[in-house]
N, C-alpha and C positions, 0 to 999 in steps of 0.2 A: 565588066561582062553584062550586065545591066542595061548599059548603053546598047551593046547589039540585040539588046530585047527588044529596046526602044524602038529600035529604025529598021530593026530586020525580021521581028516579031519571035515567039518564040518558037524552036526546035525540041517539037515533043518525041520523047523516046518511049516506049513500052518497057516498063523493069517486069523479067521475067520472077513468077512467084518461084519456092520453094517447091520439090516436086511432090509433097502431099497434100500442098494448098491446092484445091481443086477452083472454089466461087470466090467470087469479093476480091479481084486480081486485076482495078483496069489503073493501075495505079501509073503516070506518067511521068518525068522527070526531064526537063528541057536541058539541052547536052549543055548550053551557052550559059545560062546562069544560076541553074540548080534547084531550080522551083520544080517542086513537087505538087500536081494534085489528079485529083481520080475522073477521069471521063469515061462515061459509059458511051457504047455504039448500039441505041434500043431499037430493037428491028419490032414490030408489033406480029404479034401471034393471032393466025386467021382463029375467030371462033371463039376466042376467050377474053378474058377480061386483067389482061396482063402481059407487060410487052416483056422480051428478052433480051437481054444484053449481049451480043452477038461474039464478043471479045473472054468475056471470062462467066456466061451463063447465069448470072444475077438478074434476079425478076422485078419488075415495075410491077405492082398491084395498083389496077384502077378501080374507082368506085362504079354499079352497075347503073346504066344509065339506060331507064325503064322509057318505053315509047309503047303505046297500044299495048300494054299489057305483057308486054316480053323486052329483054336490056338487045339495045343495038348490037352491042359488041358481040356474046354469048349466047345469048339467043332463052339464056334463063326467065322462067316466069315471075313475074312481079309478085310481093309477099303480098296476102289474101292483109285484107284491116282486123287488126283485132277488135273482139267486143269490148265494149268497155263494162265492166262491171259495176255494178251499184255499191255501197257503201256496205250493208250487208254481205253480201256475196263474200265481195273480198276481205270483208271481218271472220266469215265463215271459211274462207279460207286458209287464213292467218293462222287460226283455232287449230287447223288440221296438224301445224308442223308441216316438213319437211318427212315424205314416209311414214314407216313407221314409228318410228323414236328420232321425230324432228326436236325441235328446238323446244317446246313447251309440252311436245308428248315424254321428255324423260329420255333417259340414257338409257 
């Protein structure tokens, strides 16, 4: 069977999920030699920063990709730099705990 993979490539079939599986369903199975594995069909989503899987709704998350101050994709603003604190500070910090009853203010 193998052999008609070889020369005729293979014949992907869609195995229908279980009727409560709703996501995570693009799973293929070639009629000719039995080989199973998972293809997504990702159609990209205008506006956001993450494409869809157009066959069984499983999302691609991409990283934001900042131009002039806002991401190509989404249109989100770029995160402000933090300050960076001096050695102090953030000793004065430390000191505070977590709240009120952080980590060295007590239980």
């Amino acid at each position: 069977m193998e052999l008609l993979c070889k020369i005729f490539g293979h014949k992907w079939v869609l195995i229908k999920p279980a009727p409560y599986q709703t996501f995570g369903n693009c799973f293929y199975r070639c009629k000719r030699c039995g080989k199973g594995k998972t293809m997504h069909k990702w159609q990209r989503v205008p506006n956001r920063c993450y494409d869809n899987c157009e066959v069984c709704g499983d999302m691609h998350y991409l990283p934001h990709e900042y131009k002039d101050g806002k991401c190509v994709r989404c249109g989100d603003p770029a995160p402000l730099p933090r300050e960076k604190l001096s050695y102090e500070e953030s000793m004065a910090n430390a000191d505070e705990g977590i709240g009120s009853g952080g980590v060295r203010g007590g239980w």
